[in-house]
DOBA-930268 format. One line per field, with one value per residue: x, y, z of N, C-alpha, C, O in turn; residue number from 1; residue in one letter. Coordinates in nm, 4 decimals. Layout:
BEGIN
n.xx <- c(X, ...)
n.yy <- c(Y, ...)
n.zz <- c(Z, ...)
ca.xx <- c(X, ...)
ca.yy <- c(Y, ...)
ca.zz <- c(Z, ...)
c.xx <- c(X, ...)
c.yy <- c(Y, ...)
c.zz <- c(Z, ...)
o.xx <- c(X, ...)
o.yy <- c(Y, ...)
o.zz <- c(Z, ...)
num <- c(NUM, ...)
residu <- c(a, ...)
//
This chain:
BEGIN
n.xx <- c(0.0825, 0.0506, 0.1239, -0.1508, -0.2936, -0.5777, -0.6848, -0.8735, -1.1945, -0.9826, -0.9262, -0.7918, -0.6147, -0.5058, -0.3878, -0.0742, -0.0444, 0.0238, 0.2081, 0.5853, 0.6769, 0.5681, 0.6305, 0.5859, 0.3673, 0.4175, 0.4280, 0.1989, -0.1717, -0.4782, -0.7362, -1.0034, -1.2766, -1.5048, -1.7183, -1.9056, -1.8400, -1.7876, -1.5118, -1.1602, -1.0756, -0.8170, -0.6448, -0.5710, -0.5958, -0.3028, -0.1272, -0.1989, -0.1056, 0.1902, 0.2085, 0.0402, -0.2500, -0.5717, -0.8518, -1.2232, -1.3001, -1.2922, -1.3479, -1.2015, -0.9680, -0.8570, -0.8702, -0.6350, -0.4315, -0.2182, -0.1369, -0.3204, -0.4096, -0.5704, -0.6921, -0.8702, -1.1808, -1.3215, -1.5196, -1.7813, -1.7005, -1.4415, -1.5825, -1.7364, -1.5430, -1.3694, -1.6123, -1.8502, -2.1506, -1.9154, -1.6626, -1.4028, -1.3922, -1.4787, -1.2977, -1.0518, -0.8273, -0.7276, -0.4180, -0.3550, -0.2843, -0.4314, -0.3748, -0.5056, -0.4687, -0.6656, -0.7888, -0.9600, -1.2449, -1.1418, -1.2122, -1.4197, -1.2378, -1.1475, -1.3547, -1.3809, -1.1232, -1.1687, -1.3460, -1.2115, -0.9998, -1.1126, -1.1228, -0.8904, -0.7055, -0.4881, -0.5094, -0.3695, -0.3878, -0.3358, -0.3374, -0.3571, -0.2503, -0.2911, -0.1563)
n.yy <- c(-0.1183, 0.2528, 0.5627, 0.7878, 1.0703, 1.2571, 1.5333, 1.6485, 1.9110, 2.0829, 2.4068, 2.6487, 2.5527, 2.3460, 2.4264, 2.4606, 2.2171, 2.1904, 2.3635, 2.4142, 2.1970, 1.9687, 1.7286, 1.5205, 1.3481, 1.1820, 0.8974, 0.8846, 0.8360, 0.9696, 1.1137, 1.2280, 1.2934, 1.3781, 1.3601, 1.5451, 1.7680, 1.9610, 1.8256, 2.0000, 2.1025, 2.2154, 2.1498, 1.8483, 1.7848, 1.8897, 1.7636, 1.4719, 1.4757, 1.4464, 1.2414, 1.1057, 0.8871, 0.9145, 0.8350, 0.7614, 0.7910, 0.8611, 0.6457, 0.4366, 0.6055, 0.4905, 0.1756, 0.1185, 0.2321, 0.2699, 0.4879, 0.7913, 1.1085, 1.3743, 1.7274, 1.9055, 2.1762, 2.2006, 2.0660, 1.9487, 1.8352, 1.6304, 1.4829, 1.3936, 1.2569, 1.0916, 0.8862, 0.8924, 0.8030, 0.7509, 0.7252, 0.6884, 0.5096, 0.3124, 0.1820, 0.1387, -0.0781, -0.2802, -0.1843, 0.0854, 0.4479, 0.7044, 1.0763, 1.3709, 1.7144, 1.9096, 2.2042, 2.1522, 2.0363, 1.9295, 1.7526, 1.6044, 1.5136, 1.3056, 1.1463, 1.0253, 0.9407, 0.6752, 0.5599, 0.4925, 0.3507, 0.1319, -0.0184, -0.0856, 0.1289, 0.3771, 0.7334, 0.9934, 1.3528, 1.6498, 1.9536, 2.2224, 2.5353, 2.7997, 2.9679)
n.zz <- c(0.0000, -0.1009, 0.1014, 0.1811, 0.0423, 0.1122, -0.0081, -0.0255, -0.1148, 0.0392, 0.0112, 0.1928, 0.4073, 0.2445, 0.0421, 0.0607, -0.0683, -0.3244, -0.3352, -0.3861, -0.2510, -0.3516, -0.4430, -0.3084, -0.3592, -0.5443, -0.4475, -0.3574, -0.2825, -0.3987, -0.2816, -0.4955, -0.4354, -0.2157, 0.0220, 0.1038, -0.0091, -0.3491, -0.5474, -0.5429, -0.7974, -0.9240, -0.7338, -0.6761, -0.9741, -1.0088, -0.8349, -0.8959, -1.1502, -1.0692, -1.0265, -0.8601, -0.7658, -0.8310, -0.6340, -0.5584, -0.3326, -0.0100, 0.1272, -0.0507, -0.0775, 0.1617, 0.1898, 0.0031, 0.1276, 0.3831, 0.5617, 0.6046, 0.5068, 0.6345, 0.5939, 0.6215, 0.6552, 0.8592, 1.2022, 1.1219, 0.8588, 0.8705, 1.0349, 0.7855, 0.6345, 0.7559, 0.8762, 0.7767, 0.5204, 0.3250, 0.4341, 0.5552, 0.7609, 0.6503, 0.4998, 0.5607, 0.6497, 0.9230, 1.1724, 1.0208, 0.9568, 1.0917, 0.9826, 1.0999, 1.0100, 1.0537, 1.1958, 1.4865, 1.6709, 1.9966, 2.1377, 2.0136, 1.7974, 1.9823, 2.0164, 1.7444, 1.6982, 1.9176, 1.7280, 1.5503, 1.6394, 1.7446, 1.5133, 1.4988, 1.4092, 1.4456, 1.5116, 1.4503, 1.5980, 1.4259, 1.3925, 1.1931, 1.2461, 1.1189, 1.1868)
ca.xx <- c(0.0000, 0.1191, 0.0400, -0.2574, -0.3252, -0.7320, -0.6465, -1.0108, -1.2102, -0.8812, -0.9252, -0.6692, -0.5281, -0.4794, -0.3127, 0.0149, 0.0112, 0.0566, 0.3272, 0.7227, 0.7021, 0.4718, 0.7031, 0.5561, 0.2601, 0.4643, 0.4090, 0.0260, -0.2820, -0.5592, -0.8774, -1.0791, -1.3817, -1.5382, -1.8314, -1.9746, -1.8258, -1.7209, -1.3528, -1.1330, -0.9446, -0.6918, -0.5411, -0.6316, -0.5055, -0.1508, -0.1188, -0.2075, -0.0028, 0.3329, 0.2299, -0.1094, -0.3789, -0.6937, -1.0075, -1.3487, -1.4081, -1.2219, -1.3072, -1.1539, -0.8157, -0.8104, -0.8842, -0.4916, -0.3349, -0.1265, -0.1205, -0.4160, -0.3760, -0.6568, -0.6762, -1.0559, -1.2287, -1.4514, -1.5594, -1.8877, -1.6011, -1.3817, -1.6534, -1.7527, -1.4517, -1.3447, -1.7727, -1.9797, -2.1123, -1.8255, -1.5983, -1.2631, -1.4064, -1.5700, -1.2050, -0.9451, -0.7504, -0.6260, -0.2889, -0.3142, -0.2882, -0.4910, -0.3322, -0.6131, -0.4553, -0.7624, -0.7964, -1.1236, -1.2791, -1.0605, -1.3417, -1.4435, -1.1423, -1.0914, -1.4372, -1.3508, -1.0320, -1.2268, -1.4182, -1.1016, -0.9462, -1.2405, -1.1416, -0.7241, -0.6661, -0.4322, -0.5076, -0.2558, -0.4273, -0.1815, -0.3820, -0.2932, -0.3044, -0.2874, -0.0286)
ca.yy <- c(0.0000, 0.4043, 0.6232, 0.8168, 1.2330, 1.2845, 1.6509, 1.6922, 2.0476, 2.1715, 2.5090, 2.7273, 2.4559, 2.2455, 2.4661, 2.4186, 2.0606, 2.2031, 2.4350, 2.3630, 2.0766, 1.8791, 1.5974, 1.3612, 1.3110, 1.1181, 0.7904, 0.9003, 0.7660, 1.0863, 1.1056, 1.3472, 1.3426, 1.4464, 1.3040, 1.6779, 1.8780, 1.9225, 1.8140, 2.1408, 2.0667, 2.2800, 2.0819, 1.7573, 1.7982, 1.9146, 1.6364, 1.3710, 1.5399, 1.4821, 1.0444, 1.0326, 0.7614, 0.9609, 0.7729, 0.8352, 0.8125, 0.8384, 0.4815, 0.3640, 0.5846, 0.4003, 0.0787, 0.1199, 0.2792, 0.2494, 0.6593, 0.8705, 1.2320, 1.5001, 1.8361, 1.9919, 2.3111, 2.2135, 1.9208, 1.8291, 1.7853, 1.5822, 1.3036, 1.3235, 1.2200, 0.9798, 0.8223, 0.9121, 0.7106, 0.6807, 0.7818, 0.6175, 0.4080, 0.1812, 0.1372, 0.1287, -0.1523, -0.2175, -0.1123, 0.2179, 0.5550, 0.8664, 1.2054, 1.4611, 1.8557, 2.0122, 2.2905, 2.1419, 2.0247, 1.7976, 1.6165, 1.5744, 1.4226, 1.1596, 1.0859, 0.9834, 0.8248, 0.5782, 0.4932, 0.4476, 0.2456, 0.0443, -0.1105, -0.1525, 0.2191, 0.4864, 0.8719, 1.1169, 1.4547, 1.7549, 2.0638, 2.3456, 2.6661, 2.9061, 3.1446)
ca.zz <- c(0.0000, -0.0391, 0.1864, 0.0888, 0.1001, 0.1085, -0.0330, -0.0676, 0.0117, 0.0719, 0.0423, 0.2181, 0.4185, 0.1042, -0.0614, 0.0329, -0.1137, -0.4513, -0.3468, -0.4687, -0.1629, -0.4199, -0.4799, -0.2081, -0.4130, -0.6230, -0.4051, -0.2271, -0.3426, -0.3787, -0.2719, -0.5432, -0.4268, -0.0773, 0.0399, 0.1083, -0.0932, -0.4592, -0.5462, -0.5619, -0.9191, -0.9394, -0.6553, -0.7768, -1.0886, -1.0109, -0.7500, -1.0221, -1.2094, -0.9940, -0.9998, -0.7373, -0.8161, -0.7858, -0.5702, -0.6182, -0.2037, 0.1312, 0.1685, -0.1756, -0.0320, 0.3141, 0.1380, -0.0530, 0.2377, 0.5554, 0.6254, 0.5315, 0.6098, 0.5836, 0.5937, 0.5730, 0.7047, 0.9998, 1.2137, 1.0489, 0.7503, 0.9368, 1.0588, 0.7115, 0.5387, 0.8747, 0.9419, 0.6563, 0.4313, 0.2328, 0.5035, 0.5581, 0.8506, 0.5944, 0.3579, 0.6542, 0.7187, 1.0941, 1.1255, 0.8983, 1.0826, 0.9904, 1.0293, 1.1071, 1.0112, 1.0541, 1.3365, 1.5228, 1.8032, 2.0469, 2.1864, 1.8479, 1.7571, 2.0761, 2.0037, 1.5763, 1.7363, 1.9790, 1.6572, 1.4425, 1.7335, 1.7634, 1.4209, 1.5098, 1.3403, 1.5125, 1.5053, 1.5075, 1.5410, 1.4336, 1.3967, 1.1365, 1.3584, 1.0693, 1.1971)
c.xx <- c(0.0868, 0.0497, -0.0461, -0.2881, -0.5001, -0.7519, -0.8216, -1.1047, -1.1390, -0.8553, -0.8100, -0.5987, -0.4557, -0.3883, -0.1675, 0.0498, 0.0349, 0.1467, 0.4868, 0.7809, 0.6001, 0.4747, 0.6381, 0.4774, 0.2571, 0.4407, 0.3092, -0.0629, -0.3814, -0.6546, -0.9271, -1.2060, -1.4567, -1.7022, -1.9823, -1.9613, -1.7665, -1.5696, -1.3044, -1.0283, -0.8274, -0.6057, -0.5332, -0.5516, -0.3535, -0.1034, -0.1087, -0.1444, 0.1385, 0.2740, 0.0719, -0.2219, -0.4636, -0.8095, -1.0794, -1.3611, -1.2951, -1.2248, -1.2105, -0.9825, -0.7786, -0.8147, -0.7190, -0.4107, -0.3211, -0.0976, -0.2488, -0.4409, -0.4956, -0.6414, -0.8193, -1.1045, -1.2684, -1.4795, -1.6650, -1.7725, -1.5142, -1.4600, -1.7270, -1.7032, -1.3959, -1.4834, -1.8380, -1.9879, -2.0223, -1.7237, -1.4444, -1.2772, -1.4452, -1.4447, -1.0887, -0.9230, -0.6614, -0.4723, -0.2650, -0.3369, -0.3043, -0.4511, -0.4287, -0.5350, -0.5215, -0.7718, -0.9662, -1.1427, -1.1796, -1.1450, -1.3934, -1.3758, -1.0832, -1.2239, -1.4442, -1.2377, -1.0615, -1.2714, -1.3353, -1.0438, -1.0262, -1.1685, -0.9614, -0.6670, -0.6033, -0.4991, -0.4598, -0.3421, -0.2676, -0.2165, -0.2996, -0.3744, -0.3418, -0.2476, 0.0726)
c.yy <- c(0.1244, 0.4890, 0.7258, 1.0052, 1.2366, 1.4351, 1.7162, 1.8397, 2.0612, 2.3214, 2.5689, 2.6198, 2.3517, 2.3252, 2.4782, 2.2825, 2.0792, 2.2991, 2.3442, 2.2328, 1.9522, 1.7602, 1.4704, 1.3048, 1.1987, 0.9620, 0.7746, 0.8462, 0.9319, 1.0585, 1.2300, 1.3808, 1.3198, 1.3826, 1.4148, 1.7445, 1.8557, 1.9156, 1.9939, 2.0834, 2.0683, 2.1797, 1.9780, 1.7138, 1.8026, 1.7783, 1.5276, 1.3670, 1.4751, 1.3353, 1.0349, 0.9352, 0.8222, 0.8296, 0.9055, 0.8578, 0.7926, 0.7082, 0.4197, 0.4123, 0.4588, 0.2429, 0.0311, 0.1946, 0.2574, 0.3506, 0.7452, 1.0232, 1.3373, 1.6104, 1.9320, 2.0942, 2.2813, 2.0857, 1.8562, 1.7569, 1.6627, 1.4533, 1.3421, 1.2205, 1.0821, 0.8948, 0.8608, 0.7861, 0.6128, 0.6570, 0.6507, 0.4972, 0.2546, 0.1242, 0.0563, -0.0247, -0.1511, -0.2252, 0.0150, 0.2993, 0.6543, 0.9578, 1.2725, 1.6073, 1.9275, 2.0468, 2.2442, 2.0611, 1.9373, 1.7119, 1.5737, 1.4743, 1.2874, 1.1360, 0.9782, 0.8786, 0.7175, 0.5160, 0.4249, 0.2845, 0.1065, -0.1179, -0.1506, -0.0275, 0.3212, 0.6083, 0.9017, 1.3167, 1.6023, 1.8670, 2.1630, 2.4961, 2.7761, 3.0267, 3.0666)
c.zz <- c(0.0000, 0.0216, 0.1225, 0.1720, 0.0469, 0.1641, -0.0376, -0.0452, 0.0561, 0.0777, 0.1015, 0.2886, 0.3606, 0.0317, -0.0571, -0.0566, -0.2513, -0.4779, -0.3920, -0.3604, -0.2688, -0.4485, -0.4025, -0.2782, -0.5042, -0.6005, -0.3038, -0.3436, -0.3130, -0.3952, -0.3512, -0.5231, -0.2882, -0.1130, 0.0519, 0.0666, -0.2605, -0.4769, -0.5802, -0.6729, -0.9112, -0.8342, -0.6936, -0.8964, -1.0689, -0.9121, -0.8247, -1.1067, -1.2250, -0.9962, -0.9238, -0.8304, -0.7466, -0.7348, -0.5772, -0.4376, -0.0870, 0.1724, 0.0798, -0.1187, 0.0626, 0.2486, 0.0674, 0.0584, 0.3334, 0.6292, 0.5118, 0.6137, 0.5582, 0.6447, 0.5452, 0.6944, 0.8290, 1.0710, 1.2015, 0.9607, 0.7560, 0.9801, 0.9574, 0.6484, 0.5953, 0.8538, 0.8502, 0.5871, 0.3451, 0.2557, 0.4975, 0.6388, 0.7838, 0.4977, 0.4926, 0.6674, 0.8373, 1.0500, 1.0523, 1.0168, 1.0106, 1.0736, 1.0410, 1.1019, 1.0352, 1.1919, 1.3560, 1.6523, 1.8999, 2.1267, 2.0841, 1.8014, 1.8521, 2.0115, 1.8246, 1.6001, 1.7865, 1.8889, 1.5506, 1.5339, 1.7645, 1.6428, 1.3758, 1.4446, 1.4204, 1.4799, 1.5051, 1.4764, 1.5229, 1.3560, 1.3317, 1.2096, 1.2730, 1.0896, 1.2246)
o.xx <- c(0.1838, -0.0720, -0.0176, -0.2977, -0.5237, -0.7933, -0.8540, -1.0791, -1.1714, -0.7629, -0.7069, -0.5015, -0.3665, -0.3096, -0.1163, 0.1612, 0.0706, 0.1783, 0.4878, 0.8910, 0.5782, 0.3800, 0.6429, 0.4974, 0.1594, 0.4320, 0.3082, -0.0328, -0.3535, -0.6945, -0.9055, -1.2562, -1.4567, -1.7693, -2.1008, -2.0498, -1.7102, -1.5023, -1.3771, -0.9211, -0.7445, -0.4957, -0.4597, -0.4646, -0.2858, -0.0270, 0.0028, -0.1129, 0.1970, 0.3454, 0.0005, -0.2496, -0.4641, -0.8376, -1.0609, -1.4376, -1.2169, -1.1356, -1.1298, -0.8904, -0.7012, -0.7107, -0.6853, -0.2901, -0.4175, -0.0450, -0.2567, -0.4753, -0.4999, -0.5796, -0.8417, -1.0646, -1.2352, -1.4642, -1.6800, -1.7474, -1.5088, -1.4148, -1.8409, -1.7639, -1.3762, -1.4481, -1.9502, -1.9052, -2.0269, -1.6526, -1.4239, -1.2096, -1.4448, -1.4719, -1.0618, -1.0218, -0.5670, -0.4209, -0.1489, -0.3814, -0.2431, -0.4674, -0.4961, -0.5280, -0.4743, -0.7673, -1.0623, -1.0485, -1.1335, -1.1166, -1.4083, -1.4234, -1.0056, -1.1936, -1.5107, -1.2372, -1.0034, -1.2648, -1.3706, -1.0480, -0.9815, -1.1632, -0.9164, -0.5535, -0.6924, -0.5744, -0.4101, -0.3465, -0.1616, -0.1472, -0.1924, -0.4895, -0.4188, -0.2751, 0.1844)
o.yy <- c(0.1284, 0.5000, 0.7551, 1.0445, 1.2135, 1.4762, 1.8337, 1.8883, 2.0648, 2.3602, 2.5301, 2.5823, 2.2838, 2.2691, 2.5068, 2.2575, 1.9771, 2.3335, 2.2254, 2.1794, 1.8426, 1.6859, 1.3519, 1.1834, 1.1336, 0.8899, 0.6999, 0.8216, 1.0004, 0.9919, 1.3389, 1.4796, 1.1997, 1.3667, 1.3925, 1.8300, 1.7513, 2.0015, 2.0835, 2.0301, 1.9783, 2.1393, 1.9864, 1.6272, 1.7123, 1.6981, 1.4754, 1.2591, 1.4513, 1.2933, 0.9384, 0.9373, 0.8123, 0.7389, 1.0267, 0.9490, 0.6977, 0.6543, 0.3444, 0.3312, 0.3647, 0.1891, -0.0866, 0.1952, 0.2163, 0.3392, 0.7518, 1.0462, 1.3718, 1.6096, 2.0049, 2.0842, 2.3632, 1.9852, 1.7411, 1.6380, 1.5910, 1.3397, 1.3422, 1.1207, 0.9828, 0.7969, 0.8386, 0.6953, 0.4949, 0.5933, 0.5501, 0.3965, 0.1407, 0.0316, -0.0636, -0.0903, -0.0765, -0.2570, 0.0455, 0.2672, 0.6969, 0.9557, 1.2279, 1.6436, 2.0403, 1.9685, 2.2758, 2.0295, 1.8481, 1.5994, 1.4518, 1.3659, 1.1991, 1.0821, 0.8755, 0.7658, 0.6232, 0.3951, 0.3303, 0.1655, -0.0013, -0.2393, -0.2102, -0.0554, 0.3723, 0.5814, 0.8636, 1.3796, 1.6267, 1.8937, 2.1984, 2.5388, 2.8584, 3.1385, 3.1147)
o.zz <- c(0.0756, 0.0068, 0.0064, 0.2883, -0.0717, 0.2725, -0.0546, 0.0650, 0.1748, 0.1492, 0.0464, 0.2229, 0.4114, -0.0446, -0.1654, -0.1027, -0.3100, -0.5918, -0.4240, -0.3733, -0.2174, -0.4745, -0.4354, -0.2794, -0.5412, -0.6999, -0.2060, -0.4604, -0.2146, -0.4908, -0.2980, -0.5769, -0.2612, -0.2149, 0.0273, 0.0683, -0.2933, -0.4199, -0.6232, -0.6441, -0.8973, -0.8720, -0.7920, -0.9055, -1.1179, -0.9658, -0.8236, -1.1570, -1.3307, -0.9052, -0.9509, -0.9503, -0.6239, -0.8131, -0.5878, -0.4062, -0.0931, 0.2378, 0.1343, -0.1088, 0.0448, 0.2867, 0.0803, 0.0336, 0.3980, 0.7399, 0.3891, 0.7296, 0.4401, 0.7512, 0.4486, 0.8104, 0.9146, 1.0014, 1.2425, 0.9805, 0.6561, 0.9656, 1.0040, 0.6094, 0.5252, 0.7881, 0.8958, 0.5784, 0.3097, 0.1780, 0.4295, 0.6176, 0.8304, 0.4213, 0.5000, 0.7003, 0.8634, 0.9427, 1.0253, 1.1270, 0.9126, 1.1956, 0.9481, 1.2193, 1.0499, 1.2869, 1.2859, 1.7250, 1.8288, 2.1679, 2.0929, 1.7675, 1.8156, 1.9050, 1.8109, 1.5508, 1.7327, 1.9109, 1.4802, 1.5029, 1.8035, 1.6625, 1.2780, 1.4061, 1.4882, 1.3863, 1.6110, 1.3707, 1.5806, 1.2578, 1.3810, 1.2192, 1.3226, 1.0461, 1.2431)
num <- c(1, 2, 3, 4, 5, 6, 7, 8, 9, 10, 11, 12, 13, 14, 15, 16, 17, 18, 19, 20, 21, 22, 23, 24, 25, 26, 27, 28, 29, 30, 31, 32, 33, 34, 35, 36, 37, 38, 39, 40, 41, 42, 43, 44, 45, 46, 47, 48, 49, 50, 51, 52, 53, 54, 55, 56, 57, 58, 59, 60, 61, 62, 63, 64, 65, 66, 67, 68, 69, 70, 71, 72, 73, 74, 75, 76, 77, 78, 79, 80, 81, 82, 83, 84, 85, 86, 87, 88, 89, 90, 91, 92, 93, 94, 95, 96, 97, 98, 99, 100, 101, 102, 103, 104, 105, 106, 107, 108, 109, 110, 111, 112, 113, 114, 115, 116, 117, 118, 119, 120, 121, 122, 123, 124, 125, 126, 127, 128, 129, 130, 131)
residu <- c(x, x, x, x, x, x, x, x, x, x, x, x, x, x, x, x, x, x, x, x, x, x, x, x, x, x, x, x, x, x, x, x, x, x, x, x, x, x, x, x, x, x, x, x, x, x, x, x, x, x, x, x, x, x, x, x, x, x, x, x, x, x, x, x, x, x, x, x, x, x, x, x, x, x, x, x, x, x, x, x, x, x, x, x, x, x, x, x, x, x, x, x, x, x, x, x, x, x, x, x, x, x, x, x, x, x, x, x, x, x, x, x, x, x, x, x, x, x, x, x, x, x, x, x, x, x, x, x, x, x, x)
//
């Protein structure tokens, strides 16, 4: 499996991943499409670009990966992309470990972890502060 970026609704926190650090992408798997929101191309694209294997669903990443790292606006967003329908909870294989970047709740996030853990999956949360 490579580890997998679920760049999705990236928006301003996303947008480094298509800055002149872009190279990693080269051996990630990409999630293009968000369970709530529409894919943001431009990122997308350049990512795919640089080697990524676009998925249609946060489950389809976690399903090929052993590291799945997101980076989305809010924490409805966050237990979409993790517990939704299509969410990662339903692809994951135990042993893989999801990064969470997104600035959001921390009860929020033990509570998504308990549910990851549930199924043999680590958390690592690691909050973009935006300053």
């Amino acid at each position: 499996m490579a580890p997998a970026a679920d760049l999705d609704g990236s928006g301003d926190p996303g947008s480094g991943f298509d800055g002149p650090n872009r190279g990693f992408a080269t051996s990630a798997e990409l999630c293009v499409a968000s369970p709530s929101r529409p894919t943001n191309a431009r990122y997308d694209d350049v990512v795919v670009a640089e080697g990524a294997t676009a998925r249609a669903t946060p489950a389809e990443v976690a399903a090929h990966s052993d590291i799945i790292v997101i980076c989305v606006s809010d924490t409805p967003d966050v237990e979409d992309v993790l517990l939704g329908d299509n969410g990662v909870i339903h692809g994951v294989q135990a042993g893989a470990l999801v990064v969470d970047c997104s600035t959001i709740s921390p009860q929020a996030t033990q509570a998504m972890a308990e549910k990851l853990a549930a199924k043999g999956v680590a958390m690592l949360d690691a909050p973009v502060s935006g300053g």
